[in-house]
C-alpha positions in Angstrom: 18.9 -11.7 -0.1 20.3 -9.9 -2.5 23.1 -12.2 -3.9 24.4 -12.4 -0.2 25.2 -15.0 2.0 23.1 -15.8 4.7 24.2 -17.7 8.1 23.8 -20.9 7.1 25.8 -19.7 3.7 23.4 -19.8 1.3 23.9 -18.2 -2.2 21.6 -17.7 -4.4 22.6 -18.3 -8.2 20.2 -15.6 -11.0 17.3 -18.0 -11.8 18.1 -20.8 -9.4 17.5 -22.5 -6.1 19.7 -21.3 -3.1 23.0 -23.2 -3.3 25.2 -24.2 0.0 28.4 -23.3 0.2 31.3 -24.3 3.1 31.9 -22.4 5.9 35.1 -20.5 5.4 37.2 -21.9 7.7 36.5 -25.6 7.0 37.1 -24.6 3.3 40.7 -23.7 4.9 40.7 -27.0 7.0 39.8 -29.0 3.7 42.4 -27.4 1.9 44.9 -28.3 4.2 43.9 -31.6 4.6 44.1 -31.9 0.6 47.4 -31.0 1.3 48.3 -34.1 3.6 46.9 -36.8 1.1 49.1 -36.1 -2.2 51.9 -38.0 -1.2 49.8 -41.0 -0.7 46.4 -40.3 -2.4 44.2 -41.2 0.3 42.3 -39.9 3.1 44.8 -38.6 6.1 44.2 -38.3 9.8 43.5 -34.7 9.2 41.5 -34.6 5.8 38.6 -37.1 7.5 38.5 -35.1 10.6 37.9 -32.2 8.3 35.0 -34.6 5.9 33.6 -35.6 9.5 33.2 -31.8 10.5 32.0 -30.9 6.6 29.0 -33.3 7.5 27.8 -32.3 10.5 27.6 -28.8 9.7 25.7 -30.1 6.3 23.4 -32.4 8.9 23.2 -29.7 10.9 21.7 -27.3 8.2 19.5 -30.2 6.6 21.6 -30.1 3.3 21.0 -33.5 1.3 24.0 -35.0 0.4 24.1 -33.8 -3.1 24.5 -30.5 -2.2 26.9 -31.3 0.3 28.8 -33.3 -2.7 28.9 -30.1 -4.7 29.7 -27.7 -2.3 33.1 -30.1 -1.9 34.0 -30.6 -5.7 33.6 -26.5 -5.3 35.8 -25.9 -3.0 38.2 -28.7 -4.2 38.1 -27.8 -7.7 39.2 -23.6 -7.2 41.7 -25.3 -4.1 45.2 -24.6 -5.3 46.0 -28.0 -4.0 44.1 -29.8 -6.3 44.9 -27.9 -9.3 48.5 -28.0 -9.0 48.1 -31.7 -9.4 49.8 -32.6 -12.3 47.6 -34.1 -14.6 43.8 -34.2 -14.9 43.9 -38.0 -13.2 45.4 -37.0 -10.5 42.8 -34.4 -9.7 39.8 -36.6 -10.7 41.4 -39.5 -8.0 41.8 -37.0 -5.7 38.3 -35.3 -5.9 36.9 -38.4 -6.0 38.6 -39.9 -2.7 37.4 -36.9 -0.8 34.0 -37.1 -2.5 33.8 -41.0 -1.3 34.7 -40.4 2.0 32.1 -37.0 1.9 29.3 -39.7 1.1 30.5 -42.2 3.4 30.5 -40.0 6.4 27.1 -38.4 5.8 25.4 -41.4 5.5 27.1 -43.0 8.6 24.8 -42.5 11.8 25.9 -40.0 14.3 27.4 -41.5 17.3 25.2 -39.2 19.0 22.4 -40.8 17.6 
């Protein structure tokens, strides 16, 4: 591969296993969602629709939930919503109330199912 993404956007790091990363549009969607918690830090309407999409594409792809878990502190972590958080706490509540509700939804059977 080269160092380049595949489909399911896979990226290979020098000396390591392939490593998921988000689609780029629900990296957009996350971020925006980000963006509708920080005046309450918690989940909003639109940041769990955007967790609940984040899982079933990492169902879909058979990620385990660890790598879905880093893939999200990722994408949080370089998310200009996070970092202009004011102090490191804030982030770290933040990060981990989308990382709970990340774990939450993977592990809650599909309604399809």
């Amino acid at each position: 591969m080269n160092g380049q993404a595949n489909a399911v956007g896979l990226t290979p790091f020098p000396g390591e296993q392939q490593h998921p990363s988000l689609p780029a549009d629900l990296v957009c969607r996350l971020r925006d969602g980000i963006a509708t918690c920080r005046t309450t830090r918690t989940l909003s309407v639109e940041a769990r629709a955007v967790i609940v999409d984040l899982c079933r594409v990492a169902r879909q792809n058979t990620w385990p939930a660890e790598q879905l878990v880093i893939a999200v502190r990722e994408a949080c972590y370089a998310s200009p919503e996070i970092t202009q958080l004011t102090t490191t706490s804030e982030r770290e509540a933040m990060l981990s109330t989308v990382v709970t509700g990340c774990i939450a939804e993977f592990y809650t059977p599909s309604k399809a199912d």
